[in-house]
ZAVO-68419 format. One record per residue: x, y, z of N, C-alpha, C, O in turn; residue in three letters. Coordinates in Angstrom, 2 decimals. Example, Ala and Ser with C-alpha at 12.3 -4.5 7.8 and 13.67 -1.06 7.14 Angstrom:
# ZAVO-68419
ATOM     n_c1     n_c2     n_c3    ca_c1    ca_c2    ca_c3     c_c1     c_c2     c_c3     o_c1     o_c2     o_c3  kekol
ATOM    13.19    -5.69     7.80    12.30    -4.50     7.80    13.20    -3.30     7.80    14.24    -3.32     8.46    ALA
ATOM    12.85    -2.25     7.08    13.67    -1.06     7.14    12.90     0.03     7.87    13.41     1.14     8.04    SER
END
This chain:
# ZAVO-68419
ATOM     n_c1     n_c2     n_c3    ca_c1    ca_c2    ca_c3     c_c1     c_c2     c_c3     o_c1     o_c2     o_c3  kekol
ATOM    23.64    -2.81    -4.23    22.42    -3.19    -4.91    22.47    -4.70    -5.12    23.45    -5.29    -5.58    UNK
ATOM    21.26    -5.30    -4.72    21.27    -6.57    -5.31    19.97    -7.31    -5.46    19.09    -7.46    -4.60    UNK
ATOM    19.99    -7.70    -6.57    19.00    -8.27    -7.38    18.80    -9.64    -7.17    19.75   -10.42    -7.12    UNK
ATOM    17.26   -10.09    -7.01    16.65   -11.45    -6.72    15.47   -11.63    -7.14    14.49   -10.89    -7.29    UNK
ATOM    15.85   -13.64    -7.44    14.44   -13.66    -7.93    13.60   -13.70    -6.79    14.07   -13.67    -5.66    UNK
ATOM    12.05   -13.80    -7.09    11.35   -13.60    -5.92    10.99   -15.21    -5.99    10.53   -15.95    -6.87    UNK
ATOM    11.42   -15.40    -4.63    11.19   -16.92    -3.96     9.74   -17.52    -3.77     9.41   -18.70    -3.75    UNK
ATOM     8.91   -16.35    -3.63     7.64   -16.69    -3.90     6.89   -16.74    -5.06     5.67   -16.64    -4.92    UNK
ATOM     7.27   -16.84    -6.01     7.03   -16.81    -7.48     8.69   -17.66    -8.35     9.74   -17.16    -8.78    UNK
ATOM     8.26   -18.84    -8.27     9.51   -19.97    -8.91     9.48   -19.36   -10.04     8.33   -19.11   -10.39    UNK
ATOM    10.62   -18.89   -11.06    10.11   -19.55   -12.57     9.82   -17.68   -13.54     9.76   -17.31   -14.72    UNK
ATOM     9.69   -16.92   -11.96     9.05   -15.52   -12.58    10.16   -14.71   -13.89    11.24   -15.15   -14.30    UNK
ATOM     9.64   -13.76   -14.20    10.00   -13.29   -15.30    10.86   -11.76   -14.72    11.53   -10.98   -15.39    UNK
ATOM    10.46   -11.71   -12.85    10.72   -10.19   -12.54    11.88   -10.62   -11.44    12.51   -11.66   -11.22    UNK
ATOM    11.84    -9.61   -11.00    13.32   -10.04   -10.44    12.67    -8.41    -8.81    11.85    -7.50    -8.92    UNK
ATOM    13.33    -8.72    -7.92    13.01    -7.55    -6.66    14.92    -7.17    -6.18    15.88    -7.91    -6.01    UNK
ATOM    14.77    -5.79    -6.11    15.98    -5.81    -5.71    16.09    -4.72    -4.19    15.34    -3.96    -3.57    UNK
ATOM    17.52    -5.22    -4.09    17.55    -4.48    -2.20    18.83    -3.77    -2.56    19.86    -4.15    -3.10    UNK
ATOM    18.36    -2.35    -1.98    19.41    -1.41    -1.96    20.02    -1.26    -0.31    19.38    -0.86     0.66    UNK
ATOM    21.09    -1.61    -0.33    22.02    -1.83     1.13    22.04    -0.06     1.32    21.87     0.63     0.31    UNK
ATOM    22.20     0.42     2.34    22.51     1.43     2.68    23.26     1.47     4.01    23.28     0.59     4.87    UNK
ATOM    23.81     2.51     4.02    25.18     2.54     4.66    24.62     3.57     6.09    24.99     3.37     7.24    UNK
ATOM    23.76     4.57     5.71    23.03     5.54     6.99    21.61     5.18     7.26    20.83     4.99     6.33    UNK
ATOM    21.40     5.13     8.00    20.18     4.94     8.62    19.11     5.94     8.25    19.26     7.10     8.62    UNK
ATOM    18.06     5.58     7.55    17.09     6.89     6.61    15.71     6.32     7.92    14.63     5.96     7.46    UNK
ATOM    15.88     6.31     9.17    14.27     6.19     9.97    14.17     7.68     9.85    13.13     7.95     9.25    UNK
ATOM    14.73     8.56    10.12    13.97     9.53    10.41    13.63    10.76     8.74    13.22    11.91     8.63    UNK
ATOM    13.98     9.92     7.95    12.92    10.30     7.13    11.63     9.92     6.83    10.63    10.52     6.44    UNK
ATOM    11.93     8.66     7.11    10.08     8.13     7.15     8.82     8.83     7.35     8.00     8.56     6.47    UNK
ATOM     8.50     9.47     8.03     8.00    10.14     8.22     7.42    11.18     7.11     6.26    11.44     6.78    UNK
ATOM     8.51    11.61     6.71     8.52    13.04     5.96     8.40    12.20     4.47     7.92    12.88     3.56    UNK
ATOM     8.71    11.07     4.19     8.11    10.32     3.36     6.80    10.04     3.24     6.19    10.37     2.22    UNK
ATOM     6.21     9.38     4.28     4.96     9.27     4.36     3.73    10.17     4.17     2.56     9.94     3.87    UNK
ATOM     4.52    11.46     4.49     3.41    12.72     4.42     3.65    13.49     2.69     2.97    14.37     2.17    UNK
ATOM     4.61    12.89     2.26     4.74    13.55     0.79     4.08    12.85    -0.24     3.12    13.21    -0.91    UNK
ATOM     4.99    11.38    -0.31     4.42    10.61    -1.41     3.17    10.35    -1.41     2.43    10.23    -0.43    UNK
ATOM     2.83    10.22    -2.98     1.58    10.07    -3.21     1.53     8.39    -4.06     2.47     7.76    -4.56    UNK
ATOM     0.28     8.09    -3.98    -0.03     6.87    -4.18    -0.80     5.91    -2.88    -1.53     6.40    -2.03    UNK
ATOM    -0.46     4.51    -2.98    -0.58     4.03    -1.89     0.36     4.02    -1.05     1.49     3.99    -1.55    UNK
ATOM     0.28     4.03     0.32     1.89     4.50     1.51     0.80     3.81     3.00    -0.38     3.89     3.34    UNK
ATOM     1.89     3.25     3.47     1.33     2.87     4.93     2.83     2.26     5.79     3.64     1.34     5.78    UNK
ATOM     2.48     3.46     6.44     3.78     3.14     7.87     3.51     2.99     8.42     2.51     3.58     8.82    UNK
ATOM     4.29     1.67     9.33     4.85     1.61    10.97     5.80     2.15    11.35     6.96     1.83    11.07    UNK
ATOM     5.45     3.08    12.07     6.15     4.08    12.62     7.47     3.47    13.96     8.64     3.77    14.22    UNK
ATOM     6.64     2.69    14.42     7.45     1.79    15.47     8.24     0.71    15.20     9.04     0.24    16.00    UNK
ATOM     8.02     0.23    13.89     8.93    -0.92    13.65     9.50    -0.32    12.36     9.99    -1.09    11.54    UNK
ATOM     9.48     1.33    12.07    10.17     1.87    10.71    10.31     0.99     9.49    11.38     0.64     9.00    UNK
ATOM     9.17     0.69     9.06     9.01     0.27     7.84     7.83     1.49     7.00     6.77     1.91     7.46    UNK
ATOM     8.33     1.75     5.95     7.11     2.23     5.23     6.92     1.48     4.22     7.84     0.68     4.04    UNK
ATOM     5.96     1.41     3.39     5.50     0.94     2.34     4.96     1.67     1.03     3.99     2.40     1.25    UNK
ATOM     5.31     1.63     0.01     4.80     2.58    -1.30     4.46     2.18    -2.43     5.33     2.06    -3.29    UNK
ATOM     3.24     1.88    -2.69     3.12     1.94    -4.28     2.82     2.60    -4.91     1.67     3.03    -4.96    UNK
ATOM     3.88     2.98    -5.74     3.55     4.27    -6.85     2.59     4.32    -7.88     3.31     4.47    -8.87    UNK
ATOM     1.67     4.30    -8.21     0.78     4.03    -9.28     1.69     4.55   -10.15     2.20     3.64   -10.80    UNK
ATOM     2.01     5.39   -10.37     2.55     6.24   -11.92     3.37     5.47   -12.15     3.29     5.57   -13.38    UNK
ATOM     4.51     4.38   -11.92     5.27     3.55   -12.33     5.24     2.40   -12.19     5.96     1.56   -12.74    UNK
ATOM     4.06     2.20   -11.15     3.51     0.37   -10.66     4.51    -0.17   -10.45     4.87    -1.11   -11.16    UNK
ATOM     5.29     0.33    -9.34     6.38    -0.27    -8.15     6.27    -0.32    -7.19     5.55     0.65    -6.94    UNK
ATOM     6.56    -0.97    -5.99     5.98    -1.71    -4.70     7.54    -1.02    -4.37     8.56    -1.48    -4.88    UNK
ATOM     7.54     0.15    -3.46     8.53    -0.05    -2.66     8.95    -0.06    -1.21     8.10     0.53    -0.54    UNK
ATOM    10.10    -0.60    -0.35     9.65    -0.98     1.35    11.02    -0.34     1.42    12.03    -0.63     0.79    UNK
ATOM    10.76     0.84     2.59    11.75     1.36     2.85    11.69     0.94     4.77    10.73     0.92     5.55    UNK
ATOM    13.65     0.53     5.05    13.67     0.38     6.36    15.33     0.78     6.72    16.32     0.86     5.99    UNK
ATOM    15.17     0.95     7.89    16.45     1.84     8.11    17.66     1.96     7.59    18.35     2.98     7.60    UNK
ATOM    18.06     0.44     6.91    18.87     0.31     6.16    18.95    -0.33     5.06    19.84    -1.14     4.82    UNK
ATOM    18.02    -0.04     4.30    17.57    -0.88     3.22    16.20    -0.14     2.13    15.53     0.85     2.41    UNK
ATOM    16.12    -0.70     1.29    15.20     0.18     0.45    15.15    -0.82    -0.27    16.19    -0.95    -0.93    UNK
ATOM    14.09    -1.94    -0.53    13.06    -3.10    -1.22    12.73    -2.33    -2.72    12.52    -1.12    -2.67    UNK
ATOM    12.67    -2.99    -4.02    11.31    -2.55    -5.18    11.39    -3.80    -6.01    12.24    -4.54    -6.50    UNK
ATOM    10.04    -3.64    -5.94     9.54    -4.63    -6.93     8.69    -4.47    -7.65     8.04    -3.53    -7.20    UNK
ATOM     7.99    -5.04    -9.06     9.08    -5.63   -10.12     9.91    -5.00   -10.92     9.55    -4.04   -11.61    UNK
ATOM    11.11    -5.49   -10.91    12.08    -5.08   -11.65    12.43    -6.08   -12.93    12.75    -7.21   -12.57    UNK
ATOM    12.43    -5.91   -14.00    12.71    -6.41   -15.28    14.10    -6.78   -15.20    14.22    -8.00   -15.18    UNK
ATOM    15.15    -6.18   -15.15    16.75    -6.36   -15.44    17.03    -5.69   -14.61    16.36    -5.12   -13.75    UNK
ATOM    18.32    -5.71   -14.91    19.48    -4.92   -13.80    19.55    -3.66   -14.21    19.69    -2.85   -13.30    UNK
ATOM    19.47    -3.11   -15.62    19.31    -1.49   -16.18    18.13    -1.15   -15.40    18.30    -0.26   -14.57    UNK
ATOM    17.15    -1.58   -15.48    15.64    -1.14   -14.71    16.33    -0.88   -13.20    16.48     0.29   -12.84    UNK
ATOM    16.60    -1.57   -12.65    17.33    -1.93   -10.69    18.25    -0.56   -11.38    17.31     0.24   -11.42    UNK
ATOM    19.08    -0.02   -11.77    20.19     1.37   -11.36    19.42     2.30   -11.47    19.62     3.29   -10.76    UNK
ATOM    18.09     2.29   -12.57    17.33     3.37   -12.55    16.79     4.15   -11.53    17.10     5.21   -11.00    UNK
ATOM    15.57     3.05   -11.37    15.28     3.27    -9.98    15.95     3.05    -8.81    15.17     3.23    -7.88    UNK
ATOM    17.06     2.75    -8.42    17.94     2.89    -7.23    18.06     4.30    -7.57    17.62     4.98    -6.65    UNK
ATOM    18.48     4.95    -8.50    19.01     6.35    -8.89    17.87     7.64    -8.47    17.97     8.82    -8.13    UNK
ATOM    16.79     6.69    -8.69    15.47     7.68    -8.58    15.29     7.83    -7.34    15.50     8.92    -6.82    UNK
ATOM    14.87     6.82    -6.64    14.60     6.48    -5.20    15.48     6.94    -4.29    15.22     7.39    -3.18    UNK
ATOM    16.32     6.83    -4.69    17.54     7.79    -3.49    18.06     9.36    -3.89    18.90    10.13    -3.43    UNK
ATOM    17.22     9.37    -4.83    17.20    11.39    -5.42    16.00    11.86    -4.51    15.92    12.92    -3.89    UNK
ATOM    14.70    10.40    -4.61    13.29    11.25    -3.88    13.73    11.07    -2.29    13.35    11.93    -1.48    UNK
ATOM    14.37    10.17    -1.93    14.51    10.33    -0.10    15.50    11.39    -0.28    15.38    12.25     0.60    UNK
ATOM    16.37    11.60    -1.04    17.78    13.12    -0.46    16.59    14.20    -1.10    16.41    14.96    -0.15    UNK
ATOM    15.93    14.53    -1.90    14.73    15.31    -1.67    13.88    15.95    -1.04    13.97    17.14    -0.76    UNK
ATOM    12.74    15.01    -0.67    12.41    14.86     0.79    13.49    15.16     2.08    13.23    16.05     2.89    UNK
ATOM    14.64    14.37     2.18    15.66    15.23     4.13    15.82    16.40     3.27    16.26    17.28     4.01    UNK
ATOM    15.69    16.84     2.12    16.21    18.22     1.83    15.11    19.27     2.47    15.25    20.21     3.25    UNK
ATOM    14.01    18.75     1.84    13.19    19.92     2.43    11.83    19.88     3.26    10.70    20.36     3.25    UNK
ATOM    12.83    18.81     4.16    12.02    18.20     5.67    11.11    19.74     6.78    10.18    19.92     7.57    UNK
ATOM    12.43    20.66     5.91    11.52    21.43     6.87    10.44    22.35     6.41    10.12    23.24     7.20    UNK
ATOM     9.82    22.29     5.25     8.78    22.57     4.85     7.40    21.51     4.78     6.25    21.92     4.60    UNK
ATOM     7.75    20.12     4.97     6.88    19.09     5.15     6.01    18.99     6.51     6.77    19.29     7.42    UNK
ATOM     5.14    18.79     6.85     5.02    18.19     8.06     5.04    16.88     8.05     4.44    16.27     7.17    UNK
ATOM     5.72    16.27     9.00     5.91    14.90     8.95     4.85    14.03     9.43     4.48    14.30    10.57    UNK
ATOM     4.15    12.91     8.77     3.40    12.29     9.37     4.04    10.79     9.93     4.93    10.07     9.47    UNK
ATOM     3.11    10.65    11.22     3.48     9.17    11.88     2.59     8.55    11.98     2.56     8.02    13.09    UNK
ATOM     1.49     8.22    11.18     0.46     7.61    11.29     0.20     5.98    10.08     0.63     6.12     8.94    UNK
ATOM    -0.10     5.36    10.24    -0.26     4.32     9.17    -1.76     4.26     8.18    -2.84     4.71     8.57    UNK
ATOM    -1.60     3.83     7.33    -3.32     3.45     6.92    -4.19     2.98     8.25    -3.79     2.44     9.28    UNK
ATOM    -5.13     3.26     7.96    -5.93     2.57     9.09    -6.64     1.03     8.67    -7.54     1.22     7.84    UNK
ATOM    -6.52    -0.03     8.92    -7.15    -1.70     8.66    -7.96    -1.21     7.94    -8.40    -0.06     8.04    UNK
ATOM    -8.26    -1.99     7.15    -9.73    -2.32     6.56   -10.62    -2.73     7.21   -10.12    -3.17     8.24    UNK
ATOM   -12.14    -2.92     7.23   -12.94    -3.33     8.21   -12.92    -4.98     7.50   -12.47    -5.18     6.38    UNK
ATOM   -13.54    -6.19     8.47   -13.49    -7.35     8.11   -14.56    -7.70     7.20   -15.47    -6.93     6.91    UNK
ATOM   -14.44    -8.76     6.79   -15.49    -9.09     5.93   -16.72    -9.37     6.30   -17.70    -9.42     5.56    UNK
ATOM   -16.67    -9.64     8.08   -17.37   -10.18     8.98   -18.39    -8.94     8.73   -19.47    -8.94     8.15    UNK
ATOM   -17.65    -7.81     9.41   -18.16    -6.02     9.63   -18.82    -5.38     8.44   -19.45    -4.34     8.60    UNK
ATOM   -18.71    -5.89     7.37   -19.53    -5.49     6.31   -20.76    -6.18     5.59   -21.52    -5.70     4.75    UNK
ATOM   -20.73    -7.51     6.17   -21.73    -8.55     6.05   -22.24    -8.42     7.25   -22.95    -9.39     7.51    UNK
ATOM   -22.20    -7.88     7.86   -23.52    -7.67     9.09   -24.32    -6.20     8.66   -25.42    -5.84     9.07    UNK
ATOM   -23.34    -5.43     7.66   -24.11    -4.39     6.89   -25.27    -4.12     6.27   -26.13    -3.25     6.37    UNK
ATOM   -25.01    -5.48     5.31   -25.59    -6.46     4.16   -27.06    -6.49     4.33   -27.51    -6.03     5.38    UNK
ATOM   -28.01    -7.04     3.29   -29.26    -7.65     4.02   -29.10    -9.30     4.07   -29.98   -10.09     4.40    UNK
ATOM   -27.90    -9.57     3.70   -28.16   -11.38     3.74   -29.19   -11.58     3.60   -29.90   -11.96     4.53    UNK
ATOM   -29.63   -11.41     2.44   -30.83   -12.35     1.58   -30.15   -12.74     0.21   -31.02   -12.93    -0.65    UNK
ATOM   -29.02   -12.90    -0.21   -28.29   -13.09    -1.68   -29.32   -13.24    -2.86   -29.82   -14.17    -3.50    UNK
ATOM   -29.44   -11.34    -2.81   -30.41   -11.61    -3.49   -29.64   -11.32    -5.52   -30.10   -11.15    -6.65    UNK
ATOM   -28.57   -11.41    -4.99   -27.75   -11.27    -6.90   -27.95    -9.96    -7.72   -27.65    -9.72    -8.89    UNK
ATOM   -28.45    -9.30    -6.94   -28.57    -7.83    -7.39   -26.99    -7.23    -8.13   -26.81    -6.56    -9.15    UNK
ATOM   -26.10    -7.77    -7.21   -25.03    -6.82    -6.93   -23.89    -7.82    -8.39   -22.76    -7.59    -8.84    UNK
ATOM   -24.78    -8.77    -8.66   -23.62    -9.66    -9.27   -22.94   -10.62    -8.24   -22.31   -11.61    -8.61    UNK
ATOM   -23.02   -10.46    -7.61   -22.61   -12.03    -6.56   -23.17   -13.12    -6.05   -23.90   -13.11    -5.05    UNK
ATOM   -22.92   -13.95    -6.60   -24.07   -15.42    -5.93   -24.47   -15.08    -4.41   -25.54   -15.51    -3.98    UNK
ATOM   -23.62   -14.30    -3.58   -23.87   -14.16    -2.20   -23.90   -13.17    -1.75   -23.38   -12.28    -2.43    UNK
ATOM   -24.48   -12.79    -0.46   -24.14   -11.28     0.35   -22.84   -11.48     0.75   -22.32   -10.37     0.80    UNK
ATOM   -21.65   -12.75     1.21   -20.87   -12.82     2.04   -19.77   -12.67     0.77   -19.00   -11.71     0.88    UNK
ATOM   -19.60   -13.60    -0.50   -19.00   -12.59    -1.57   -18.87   -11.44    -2.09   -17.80   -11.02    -2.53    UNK
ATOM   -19.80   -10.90    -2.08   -20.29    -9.46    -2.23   -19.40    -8.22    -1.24   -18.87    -7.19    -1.66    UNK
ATOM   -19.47    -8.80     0.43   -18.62    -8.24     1.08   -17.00    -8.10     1.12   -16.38    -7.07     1.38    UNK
ATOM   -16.55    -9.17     0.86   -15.23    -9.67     0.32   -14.96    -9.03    -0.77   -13.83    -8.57    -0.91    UNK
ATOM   -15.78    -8.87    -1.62   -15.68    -8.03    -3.01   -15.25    -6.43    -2.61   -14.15    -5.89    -2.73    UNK
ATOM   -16.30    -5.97    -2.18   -16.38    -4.53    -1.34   -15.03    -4.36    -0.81   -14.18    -3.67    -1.37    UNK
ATOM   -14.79    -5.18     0.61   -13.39    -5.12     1.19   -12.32    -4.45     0.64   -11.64    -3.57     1.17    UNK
ATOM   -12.18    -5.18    -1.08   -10.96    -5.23    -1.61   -11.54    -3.92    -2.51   -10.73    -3.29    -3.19    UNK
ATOM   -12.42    -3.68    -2.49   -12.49    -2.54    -3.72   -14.17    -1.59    -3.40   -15.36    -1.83    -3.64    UNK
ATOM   -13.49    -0.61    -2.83   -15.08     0.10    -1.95   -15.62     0.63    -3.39   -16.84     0.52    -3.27    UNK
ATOM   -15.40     1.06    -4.49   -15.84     1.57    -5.56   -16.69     0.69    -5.88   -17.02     1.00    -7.02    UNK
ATOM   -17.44    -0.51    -5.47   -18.32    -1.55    -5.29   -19.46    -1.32    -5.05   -20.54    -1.78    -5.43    UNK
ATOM   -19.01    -0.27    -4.12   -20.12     0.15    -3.15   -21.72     0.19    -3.92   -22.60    -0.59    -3.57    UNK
ATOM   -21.89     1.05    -4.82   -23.12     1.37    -5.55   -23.41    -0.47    -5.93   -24.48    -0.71    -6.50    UNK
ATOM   -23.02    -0.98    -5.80   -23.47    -2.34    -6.74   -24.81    -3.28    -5.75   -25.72    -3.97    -6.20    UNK
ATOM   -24.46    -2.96    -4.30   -26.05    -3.04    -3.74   -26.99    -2.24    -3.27   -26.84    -1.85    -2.11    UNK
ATOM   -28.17    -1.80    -4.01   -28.25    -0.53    -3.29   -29.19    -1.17    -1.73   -30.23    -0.67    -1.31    UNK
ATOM   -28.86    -1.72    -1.44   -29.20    -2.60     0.02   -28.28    -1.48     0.83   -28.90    -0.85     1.68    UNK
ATOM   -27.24    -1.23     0.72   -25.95    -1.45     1.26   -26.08     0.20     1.88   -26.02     1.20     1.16    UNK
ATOM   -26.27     0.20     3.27   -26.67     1.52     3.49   -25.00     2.29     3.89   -24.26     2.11     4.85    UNK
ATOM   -24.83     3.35     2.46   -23.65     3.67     2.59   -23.16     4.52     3.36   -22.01     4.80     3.04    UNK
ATOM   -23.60     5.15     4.37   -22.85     6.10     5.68   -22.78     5.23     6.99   -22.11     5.46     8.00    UNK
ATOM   -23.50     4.33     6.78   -22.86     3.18     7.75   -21.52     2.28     7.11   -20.62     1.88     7.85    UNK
ATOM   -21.53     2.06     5.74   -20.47     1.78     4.96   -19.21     2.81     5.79   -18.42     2.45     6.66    UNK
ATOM   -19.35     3.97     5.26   -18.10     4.66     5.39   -17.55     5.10     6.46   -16.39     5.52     6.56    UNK
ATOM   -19.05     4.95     7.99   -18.02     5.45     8.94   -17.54     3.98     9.50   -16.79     3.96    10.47    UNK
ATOM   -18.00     2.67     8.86   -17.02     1.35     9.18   -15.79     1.73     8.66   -14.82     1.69     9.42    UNK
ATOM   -15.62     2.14     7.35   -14.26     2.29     6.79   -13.15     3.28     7.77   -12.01     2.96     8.13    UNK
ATOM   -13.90     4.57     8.04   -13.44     5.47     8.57   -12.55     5.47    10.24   -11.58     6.10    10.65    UNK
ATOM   -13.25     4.68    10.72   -12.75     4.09    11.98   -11.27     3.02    11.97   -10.38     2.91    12.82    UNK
ATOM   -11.44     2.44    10.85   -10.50     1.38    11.04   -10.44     0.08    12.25   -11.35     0.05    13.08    UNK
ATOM    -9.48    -0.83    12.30   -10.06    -1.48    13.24    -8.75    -1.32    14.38    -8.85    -1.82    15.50    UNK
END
């Protein structure tokens, strides 16, 4: 286990730590991806997954030999969850064979471009945004937006989302 500050944040208050591992966990990935709940998005080909747990608001990156989380407060917080996180992957290979495994990733978001051609570009401030092209950017990051123009013809909305890019 080892604990760091995060280099992209000078000065921070949290700390990210990396759990070394000794066996190679790719071929649980998978069977990860299809269990956990929250946010999760794998590359299947370059065996990385990704997890954020809402219920504990931890970011974690699992790769063949290694297991990422962040933020971590102290080093008591880092054994916890090392303790947890390697109970839910021996979990999961435990009962791989009741899972079906998925190999698929999130699918992209559509661009900001792809949802402002949605738009009526007339900024007309309905929605709360000085702009249609803010407005889309807004959306992007948070589709629960959606109702805020009713311009915004939403089954063309969702099968943009649905496709991915």
């Amino acid at each position: 286990m080892r604990l760091e500050s995060p280099g992209c944040h000078p000065g921070a208050n949290w700390y990210r730590v990396f759990i070394a591992l000794e066996n190679d966990i790719s071929e649980v990935l998978p069977y990860l991806n299809a269990d956990l709940r929250g946010l999760v998005d794998y590359d299947h080909k370059n065996k990385i997954l990704l997890w954020a747990s809402s219920r504990i608001e931890k970011i974690y990156a699992f790769r063949p030999h290694e297991i990422g989380i962040t933020p971590i407060s102290d080093r008591e917080e880092a054994r916890e969850l090392t303790n947890r996180i390697i109970g839910i992957v021996n979990d999961v290979w435990n009962r791989r064979n009741e899972i079906q495994p998925n190999y698929e990733g999130k699918k992209a978001l559509p661009t900001v471009m792809d949802i402002y051609k949605l738009l009526p570009r007339t900024n007309c401030k309905e929605c709360g945004f000085p702009t249609c092209m803010a407005f889309a950017t807004a959306l992007r990051n948070d589709s629960k937006r959606l109702t805020s123009c009713s311009y915004m013809p939403e089954d063309a909305f969702l099968k943009l989302v649905s496709q991915g890019q």
